[in-house]
PDB file of the backbone (N, CA, C, O) and the ligand in Angstrom, with CONECT records:
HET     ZN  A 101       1
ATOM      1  N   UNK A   1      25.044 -49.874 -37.294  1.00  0.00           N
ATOM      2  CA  UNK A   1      25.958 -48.755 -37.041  1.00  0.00           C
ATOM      3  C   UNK A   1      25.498 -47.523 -37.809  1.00  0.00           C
ATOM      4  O   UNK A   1      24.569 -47.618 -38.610  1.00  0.00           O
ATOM      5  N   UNK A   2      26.099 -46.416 -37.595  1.00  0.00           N
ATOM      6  CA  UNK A   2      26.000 -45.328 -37.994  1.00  0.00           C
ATOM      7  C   UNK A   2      26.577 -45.078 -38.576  1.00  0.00           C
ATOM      8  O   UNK A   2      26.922 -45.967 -39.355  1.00  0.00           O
ATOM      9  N   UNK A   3      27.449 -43.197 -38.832  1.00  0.00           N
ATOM     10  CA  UNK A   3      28.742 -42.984 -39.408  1.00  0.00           C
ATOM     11  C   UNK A   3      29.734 -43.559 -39.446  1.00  0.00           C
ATOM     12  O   UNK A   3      29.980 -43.876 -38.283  1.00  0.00           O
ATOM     13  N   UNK A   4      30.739 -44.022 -40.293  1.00  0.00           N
ATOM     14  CA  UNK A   4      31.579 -44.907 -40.347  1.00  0.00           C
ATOM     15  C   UNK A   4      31.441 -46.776 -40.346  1.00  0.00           C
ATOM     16  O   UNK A   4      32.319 -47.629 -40.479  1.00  0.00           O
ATOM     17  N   UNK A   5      29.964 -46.903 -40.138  1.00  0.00           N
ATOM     18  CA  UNK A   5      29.865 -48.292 -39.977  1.00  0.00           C
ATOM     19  C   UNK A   5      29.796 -48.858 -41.647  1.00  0.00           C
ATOM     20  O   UNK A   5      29.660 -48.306 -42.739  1.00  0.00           O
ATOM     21  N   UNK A   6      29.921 -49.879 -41.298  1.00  0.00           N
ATOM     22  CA  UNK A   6      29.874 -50.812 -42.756  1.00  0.00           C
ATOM     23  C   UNK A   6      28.812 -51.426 -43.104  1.00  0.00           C
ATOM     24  O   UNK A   6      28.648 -51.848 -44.249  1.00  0.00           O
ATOM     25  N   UNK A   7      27.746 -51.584 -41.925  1.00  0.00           N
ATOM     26  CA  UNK A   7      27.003 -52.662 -42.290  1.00  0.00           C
ATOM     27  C   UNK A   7      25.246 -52.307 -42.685  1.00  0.00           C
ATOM     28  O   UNK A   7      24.436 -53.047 -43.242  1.00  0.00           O
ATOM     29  N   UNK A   8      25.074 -50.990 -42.193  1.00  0.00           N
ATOM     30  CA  UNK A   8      24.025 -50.231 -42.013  1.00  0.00           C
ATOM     31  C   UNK A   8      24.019 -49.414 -41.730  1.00  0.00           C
ATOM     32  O   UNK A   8      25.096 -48.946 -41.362  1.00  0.00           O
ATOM     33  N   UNK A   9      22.655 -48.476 -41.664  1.00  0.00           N
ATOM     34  CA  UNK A   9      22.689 -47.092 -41.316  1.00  0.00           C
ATOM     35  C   UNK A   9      21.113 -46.924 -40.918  1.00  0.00           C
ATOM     36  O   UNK A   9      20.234 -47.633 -41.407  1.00  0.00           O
ATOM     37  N   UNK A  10      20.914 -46.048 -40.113  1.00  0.00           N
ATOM     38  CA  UNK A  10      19.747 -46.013 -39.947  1.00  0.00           C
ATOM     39  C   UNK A  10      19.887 -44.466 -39.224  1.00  0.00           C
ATOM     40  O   UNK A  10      20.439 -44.016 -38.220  1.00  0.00           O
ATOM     41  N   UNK A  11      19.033 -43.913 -40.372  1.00  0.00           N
ATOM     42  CA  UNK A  11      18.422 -42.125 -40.418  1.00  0.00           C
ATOM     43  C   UNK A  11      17.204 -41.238 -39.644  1.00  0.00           C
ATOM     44  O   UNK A  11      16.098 -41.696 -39.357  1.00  0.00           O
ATOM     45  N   UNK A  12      17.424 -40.584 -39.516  1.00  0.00           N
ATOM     46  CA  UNK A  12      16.864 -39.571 -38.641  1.00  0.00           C
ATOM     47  C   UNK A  12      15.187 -39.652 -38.768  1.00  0.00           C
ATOM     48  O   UNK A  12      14.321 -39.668 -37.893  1.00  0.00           O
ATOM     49  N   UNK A  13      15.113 -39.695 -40.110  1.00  0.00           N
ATOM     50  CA  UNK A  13      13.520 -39.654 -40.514  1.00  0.00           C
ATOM     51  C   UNK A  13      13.437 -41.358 -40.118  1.00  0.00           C
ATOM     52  O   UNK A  13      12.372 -41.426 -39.504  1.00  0.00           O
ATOM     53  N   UNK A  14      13.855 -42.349 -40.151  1.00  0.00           N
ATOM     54  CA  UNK A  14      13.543 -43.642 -39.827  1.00  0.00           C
ATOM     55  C   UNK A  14      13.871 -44.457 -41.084  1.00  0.00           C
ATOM     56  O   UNK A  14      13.205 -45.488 -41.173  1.00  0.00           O
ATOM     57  N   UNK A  15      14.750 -44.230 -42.085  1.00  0.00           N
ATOM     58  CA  UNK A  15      14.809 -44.661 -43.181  1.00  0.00           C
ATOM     59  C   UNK A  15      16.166 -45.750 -42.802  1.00  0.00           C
ATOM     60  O   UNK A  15      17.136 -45.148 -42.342  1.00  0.00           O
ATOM     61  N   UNK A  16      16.320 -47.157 -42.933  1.00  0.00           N
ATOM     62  CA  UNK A  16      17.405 -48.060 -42.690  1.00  0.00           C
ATOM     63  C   UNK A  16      17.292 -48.508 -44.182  1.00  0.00           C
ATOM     64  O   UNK A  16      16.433 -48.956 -44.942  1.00  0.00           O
ATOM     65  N   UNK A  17      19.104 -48.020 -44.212  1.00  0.00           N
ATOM     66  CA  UNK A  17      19.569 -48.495 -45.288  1.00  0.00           C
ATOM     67  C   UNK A  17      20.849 -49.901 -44.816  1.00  0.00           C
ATOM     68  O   UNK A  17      21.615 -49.758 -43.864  1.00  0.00           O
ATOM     69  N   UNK A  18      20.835 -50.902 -45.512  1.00  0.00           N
ATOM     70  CA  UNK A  18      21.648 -52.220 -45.360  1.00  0.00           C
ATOM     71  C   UNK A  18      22.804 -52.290 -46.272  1.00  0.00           C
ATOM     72  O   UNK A  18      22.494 -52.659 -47.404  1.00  0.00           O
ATOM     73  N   UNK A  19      24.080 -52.029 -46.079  1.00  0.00           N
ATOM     74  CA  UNK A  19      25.047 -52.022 -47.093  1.00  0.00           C
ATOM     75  C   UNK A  19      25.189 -53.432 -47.315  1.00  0.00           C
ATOM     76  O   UNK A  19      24.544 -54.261 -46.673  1.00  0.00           O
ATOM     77  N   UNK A  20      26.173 -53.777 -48.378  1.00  0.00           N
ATOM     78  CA  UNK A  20      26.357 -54.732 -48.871  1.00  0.00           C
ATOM     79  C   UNK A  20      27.170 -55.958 -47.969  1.00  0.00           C
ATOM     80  O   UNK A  20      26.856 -57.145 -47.888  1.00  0.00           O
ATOM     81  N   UNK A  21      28.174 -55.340 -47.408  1.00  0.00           N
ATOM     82  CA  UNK A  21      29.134 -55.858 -46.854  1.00  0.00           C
ATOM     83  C   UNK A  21      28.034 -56.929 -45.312  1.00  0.00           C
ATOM     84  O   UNK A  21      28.487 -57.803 -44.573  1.00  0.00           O
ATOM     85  N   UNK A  22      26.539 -56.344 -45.349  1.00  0.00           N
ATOM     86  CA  UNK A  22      25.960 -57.003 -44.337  1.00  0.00           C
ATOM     87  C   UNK A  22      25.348 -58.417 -44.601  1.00  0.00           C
ATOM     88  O   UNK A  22      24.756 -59.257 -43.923  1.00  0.00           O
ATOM     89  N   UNK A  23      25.760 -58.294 -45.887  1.00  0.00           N
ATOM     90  CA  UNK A  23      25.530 -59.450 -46.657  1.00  0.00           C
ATOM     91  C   UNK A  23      26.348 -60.965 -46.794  1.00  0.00           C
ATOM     92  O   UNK A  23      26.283 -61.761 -47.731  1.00  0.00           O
ATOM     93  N   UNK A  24      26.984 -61.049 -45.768  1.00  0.00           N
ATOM     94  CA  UNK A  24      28.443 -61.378 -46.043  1.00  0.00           C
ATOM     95  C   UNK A  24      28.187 -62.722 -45.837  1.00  0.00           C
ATOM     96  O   UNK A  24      28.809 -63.588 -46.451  1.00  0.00           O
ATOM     97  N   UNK A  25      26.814 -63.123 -44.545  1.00  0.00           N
ATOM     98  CA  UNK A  25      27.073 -64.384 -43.883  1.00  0.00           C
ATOM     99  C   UNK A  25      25.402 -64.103 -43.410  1.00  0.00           C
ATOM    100  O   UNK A  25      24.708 -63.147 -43.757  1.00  0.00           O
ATOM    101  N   UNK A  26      25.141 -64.867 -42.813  1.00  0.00           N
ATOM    102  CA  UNK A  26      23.492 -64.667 -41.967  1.00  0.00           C
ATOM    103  C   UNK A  26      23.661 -64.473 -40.379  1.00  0.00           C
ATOM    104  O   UNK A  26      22.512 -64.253 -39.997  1.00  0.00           O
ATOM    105  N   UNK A  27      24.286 -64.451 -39.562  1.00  0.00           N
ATOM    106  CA  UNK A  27      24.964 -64.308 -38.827  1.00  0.00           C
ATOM    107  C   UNK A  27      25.480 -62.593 -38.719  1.00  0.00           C
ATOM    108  O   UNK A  27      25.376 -61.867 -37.730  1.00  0.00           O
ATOM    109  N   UNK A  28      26.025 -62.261 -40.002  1.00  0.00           N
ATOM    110  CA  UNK A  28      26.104 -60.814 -39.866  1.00  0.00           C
ATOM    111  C   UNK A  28      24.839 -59.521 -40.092  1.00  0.00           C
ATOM    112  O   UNK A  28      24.505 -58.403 -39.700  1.00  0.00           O
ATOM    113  N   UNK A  29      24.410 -60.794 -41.163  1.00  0.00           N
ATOM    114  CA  UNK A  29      22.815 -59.822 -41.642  1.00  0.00           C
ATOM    115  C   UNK A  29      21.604 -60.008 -40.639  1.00  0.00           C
ATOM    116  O   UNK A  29      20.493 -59.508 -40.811  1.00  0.00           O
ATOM    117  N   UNK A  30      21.999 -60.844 -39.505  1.00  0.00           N
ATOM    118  CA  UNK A  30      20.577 -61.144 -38.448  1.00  0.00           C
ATOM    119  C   UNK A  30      21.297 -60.054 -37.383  1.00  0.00           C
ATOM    120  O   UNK A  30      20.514 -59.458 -36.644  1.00  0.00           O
ATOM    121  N   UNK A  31      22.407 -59.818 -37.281  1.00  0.00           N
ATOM    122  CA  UNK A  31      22.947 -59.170 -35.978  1.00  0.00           C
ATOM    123  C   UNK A  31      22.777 -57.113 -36.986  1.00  0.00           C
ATOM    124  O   UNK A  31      22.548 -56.078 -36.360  1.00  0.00           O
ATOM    125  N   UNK A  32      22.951 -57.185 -38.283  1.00  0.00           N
ATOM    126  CA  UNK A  32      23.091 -55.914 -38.702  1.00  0.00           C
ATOM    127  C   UNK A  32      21.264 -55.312 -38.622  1.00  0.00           C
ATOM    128  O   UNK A  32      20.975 -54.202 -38.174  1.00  0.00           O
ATOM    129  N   UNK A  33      20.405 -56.141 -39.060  1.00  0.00           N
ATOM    130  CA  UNK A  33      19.276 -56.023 -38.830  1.00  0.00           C
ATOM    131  C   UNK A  33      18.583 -55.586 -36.898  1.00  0.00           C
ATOM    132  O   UNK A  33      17.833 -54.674 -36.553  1.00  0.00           O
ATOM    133  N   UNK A  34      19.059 -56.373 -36.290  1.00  0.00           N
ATOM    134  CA  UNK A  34      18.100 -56.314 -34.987  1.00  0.00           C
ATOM    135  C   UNK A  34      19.373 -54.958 -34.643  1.00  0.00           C
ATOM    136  O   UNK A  34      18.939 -53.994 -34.012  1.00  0.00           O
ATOM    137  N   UNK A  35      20.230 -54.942 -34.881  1.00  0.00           N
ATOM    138  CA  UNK A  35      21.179 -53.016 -34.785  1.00  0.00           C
ATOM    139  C   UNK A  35      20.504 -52.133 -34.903  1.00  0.00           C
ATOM    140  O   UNK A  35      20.273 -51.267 -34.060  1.00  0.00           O
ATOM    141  N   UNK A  36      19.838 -52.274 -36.614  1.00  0.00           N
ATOM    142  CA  UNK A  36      18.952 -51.071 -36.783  1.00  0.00           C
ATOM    143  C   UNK A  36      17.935 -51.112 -36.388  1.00  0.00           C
ATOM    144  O   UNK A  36      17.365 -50.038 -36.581  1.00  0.00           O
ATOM    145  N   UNK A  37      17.229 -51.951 -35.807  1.00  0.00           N
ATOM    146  CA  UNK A  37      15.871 -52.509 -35.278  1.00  0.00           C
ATOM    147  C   UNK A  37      16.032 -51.773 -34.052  1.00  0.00           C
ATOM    148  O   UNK A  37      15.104 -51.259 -33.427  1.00  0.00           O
ATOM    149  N   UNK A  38      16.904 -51.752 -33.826  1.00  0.00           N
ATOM    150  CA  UNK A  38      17.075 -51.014 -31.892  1.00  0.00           C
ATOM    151  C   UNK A  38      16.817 -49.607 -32.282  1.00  0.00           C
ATOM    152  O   UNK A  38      15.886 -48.993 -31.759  1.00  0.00           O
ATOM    153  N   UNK A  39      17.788 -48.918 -33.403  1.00  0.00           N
ATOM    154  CA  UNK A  39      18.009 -47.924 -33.823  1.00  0.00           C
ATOM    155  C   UNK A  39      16.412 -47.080 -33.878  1.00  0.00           C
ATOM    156  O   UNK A  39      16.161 -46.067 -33.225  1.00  0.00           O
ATOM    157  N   UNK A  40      15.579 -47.684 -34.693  1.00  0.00           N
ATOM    158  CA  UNK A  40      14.261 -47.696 -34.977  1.00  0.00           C
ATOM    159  C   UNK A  40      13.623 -47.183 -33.537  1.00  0.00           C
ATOM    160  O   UNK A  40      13.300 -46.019 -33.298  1.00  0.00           O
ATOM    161  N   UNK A  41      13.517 -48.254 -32.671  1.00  0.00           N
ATOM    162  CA  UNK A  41      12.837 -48.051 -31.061  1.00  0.00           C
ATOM    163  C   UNK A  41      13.600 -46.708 -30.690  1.00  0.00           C
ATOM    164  O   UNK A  41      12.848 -45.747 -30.532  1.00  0.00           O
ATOM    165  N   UNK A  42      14.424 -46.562 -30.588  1.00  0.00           N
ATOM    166  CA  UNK A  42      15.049 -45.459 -30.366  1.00  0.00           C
ATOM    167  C   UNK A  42      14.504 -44.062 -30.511  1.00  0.00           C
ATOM    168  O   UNK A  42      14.350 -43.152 -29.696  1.00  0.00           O
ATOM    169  N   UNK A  43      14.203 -44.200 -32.104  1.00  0.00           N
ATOM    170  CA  UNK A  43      13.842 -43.074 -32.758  1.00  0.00           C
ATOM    171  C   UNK A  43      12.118 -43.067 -32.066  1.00  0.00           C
ATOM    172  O   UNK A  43      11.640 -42.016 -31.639  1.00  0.00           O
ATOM    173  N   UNK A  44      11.538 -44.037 -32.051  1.00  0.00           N
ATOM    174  CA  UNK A  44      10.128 -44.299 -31.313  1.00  0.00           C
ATOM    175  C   UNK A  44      10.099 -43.823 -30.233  1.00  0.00           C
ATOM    176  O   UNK A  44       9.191 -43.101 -29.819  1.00  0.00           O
ATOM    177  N   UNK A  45      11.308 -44.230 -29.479  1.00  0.00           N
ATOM    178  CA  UNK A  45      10.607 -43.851 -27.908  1.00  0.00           C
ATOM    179  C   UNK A  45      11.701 -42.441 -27.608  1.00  0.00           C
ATOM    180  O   UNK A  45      12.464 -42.303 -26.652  1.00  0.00           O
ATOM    181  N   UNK A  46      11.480 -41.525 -28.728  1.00  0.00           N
ATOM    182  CA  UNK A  46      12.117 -40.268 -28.803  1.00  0.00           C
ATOM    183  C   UNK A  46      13.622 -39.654 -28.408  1.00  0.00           C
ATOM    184  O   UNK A  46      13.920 -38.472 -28.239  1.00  0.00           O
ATOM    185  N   UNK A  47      14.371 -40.698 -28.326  1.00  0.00           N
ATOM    186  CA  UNK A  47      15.648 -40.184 -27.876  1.00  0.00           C
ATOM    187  C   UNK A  47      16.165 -39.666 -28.753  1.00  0.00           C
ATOM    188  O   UNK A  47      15.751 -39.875 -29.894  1.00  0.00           O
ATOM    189  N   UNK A  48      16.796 -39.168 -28.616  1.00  0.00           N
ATOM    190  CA  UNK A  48      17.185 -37.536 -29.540  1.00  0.00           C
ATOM    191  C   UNK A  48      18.628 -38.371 -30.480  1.00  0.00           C
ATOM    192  O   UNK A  48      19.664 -38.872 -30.043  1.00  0.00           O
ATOM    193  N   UNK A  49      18.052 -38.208 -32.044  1.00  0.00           N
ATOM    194  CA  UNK A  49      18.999 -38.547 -32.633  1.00  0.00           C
ATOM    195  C   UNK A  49      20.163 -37.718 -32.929  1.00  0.00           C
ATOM    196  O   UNK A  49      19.987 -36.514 -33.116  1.00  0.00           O
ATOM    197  N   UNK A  50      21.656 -38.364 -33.009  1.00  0.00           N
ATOM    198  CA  UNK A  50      22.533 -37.694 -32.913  1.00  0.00           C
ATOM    199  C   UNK A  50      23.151 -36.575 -33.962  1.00  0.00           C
ATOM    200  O   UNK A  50      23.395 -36.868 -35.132  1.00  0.00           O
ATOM    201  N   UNK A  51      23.360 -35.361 -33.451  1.00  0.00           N
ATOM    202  CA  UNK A  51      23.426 -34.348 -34.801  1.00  0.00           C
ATOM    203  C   UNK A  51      24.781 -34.807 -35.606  1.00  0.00           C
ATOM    204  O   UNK A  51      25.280 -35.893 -35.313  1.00  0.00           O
ATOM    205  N   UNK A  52      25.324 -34.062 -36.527  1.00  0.00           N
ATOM    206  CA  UNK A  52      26.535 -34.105 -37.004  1.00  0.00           C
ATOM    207  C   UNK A  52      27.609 -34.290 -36.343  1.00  0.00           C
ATOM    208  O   UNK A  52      28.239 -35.329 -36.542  1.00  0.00           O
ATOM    209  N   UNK A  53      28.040 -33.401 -35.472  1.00  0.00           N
ATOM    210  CA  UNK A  53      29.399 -33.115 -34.853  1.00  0.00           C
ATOM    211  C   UNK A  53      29.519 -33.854 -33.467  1.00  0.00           C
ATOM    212  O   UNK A  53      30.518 -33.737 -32.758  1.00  0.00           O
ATOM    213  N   UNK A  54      28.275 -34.730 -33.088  1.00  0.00           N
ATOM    214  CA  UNK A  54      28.019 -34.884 -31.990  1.00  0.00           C
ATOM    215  C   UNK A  54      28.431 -36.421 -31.342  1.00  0.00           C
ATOM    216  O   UNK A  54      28.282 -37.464 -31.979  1.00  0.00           O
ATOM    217  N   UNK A  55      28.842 -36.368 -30.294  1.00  0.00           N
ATOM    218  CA  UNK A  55      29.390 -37.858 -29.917  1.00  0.00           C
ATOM    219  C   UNK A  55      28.246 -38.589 -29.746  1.00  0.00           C
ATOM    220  O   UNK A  55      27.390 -38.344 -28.895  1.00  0.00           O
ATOM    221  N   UNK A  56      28.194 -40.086 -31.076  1.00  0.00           N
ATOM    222  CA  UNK A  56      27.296 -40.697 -31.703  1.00  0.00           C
ATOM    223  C   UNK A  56      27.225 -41.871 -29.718  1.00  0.00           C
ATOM    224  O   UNK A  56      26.077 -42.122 -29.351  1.00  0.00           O
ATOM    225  N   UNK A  57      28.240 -42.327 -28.895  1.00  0.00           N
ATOM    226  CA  UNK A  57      28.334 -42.982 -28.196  1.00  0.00           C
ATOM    227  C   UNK A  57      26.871 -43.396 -27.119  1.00  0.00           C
ATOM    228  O   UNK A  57      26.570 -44.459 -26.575  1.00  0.00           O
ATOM    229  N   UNK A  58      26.105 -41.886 -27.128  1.00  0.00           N
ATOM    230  CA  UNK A  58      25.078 -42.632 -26.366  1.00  0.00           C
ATOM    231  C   UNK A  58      23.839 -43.360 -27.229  1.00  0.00           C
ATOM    232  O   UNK A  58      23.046 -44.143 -26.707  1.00  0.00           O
ATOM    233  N   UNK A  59      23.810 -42.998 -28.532  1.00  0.00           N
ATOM    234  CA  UNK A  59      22.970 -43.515 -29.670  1.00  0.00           C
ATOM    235  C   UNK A  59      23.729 -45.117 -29.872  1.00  0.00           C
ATOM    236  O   UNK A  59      23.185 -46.203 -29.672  1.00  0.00           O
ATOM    237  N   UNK A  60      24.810 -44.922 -30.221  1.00  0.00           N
ATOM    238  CA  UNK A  60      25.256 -46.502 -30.591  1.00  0.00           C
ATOM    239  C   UNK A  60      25.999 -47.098 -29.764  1.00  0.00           C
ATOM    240  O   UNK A  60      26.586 -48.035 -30.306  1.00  0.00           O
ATOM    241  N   UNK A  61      26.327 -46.931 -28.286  1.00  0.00           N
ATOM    242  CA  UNK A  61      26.081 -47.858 -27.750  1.00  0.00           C
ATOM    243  C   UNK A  61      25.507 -49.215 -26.817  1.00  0.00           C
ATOM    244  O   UNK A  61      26.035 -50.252 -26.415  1.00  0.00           O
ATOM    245  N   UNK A  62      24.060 -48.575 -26.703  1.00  0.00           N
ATOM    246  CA  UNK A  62      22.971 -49.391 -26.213  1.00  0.00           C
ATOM    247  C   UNK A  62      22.648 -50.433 -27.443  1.00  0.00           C
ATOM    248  O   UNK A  62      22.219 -51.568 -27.231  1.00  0.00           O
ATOM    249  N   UNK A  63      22.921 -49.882 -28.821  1.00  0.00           N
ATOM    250  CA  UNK A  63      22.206 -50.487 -29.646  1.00  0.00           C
ATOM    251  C   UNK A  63      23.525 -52.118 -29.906  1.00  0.00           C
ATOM    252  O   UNK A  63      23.340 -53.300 -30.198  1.00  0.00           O
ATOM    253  N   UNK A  64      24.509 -51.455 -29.663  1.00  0.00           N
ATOM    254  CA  UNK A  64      25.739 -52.699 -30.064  1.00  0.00           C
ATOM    255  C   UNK A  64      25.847 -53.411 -29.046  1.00  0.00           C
ATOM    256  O   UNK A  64      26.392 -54.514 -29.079  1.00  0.00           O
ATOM    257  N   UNK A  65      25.232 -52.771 -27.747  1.00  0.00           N
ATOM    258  CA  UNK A  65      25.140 -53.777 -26.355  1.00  0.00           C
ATOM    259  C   UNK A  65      23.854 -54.823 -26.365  1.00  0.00           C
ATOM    260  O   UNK A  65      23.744 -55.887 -25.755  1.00  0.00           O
ATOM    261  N   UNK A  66      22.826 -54.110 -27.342  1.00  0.00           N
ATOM    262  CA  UNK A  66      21.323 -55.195 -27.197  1.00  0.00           C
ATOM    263  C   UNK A  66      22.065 -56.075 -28.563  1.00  0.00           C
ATOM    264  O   UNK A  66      21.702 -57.251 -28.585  1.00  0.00           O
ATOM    265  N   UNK A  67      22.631 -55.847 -29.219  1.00  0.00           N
ATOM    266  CA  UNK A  67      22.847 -56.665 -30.483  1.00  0.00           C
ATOM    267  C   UNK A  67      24.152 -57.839 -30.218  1.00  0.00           C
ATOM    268  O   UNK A  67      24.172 -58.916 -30.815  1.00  0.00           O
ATOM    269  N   UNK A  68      25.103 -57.458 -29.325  1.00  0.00           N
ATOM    270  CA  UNK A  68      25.951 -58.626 -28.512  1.00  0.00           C
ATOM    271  C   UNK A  68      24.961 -59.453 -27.869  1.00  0.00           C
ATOM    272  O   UNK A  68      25.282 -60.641 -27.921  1.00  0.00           O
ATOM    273  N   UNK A  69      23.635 -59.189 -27.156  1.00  0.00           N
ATOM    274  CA  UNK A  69      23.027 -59.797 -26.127  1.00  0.00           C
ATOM    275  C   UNK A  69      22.448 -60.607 -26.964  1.00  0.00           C
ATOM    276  O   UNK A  69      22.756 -61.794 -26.847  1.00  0.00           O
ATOM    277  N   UNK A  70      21.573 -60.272 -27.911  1.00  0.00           N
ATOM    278  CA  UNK A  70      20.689 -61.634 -28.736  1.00  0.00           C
ATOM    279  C   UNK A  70      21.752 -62.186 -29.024  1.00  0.00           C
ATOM    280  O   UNK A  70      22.050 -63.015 -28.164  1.00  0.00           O
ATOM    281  N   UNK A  71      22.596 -62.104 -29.979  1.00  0.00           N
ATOM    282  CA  UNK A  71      23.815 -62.894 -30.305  1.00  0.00           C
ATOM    283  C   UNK A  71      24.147 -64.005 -29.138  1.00  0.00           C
ATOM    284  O   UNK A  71      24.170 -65.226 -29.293  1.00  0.00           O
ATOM    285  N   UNK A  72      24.423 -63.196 -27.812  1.00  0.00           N
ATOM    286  CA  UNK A  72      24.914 -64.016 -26.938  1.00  0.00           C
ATOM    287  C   UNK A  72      23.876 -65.181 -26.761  1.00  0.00           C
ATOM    288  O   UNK A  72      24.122 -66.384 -26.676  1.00  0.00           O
ATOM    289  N   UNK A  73      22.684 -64.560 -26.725  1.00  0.00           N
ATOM    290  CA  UNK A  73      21.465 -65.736 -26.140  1.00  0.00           C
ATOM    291  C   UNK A  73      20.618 -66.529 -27.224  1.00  0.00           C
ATOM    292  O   UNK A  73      19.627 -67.248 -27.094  1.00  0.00           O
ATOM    293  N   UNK A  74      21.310 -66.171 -28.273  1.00  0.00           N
ATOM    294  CA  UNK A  74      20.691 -67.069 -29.709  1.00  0.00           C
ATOM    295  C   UNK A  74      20.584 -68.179 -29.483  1.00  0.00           C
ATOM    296  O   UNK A  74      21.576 -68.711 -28.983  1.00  0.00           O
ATOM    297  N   UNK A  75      19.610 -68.864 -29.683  1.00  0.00           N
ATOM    298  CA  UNK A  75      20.046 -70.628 -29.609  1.00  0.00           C
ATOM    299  C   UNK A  75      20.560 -70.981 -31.100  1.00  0.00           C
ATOM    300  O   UNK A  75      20.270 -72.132 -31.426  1.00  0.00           O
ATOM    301  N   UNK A  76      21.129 -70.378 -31.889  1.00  0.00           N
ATOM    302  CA  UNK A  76      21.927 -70.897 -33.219  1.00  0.00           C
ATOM    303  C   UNK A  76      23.340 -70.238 -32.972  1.00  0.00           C
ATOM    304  O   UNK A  76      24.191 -70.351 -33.854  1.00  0.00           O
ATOM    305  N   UNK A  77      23.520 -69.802 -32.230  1.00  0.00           N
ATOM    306  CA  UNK A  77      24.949 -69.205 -31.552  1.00  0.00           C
ATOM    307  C   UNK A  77      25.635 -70.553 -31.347  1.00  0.00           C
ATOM    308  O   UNK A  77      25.107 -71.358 -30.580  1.00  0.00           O
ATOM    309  N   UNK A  78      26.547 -70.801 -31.851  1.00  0.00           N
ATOM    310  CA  UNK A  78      27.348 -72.071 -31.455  1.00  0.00           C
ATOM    311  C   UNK A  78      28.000 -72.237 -30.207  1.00  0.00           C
ATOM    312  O   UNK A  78      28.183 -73.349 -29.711  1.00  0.00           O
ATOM    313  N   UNK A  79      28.396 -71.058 -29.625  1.00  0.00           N
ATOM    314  CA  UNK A  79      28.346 -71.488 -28.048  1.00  0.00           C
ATOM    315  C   UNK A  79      27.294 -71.657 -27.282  1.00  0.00           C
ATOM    316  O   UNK A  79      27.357 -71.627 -26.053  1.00  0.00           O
ATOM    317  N   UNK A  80      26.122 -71.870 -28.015  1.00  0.00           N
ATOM    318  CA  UNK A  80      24.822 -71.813 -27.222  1.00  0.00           C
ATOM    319  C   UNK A  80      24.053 -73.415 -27.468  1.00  0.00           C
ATOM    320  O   UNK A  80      22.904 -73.746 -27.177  1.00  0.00           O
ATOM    321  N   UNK A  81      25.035 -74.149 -28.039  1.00  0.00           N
ATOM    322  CA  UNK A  81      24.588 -75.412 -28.746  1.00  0.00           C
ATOM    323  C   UNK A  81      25.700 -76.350 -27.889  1.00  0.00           C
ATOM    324  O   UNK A  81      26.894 -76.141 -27.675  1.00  0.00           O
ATOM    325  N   UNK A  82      24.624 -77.721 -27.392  1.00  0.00           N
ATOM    326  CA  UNK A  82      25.460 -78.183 -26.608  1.00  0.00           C
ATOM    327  C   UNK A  82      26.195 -79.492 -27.778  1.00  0.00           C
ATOM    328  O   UNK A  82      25.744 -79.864 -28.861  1.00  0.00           O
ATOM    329  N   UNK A  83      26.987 -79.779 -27.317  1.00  0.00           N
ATOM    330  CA  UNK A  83      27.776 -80.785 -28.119  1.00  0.00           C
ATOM    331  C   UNK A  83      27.547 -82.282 -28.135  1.00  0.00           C
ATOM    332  O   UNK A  83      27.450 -82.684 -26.975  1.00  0.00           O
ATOM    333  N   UNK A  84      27.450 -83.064 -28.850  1.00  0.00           N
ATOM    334  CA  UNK A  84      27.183 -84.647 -28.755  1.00  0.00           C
ATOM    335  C   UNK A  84      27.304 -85.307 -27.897  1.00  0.00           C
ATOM    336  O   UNK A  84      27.051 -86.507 -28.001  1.00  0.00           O
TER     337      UNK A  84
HETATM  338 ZN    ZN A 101      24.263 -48.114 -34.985  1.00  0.00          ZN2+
END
C-alpha cells in the first residue's frame, strides 16, 4: 500500500520501505512484499506515479488485485490444500 497503508510503502524513486505491522505473520509479509513488488514493475514499465493530491486508485488498485490473485493461487493458501 501506499498513503495510509500499514504495511508498506513504496516511493517514487523506487525505494520500498516495510513497516512493522507487516511483520505480523508470513502470510502478511509474503502478500506485503509481492504489493510492493508490483509497485516496483509499475514504476519500470513507466506508469506515472501518483502525485500528492491525486486519486492513488489507478496505482493501487491493480497492485491489491495481483496480490489477492497469488494469494488466491498459492498452493500454501489453505483453501488451496486439499483435505485428508
Ligand atoms: Zn500499494
Amino acid at each position: 500500500m501506499m498513503q495510509g497503508g500499514a504495511d508498506g510503502e513504496t516511493f517514487r524513486d523506487g525505494r520500498v520501505v516495510i513497516y512493522v505491522p507487516a511483520f505480523d505473520d508470513d502470510v502478511t509479509l509474503a502478500k506485503t512484499l509481492i504489493h510492493e513488488l508490483y509497485h516496483i514493475d509499475q514504476l519500470k514499465r513507466g506508469i506515472p506515479f501518483p502525485g500528492p493530491r491525486e486519486n492513488t486508485g489507478p496505482w493501487e488498485r491493480p497492485a491489491e488485485e495481483w496480490e489477492e490473485q497469488w494469494w488466491r493461487n498459492h498452493p500454501l493458501n489453505p483453501l488451496n490444500q486439499e483435505g485428508p
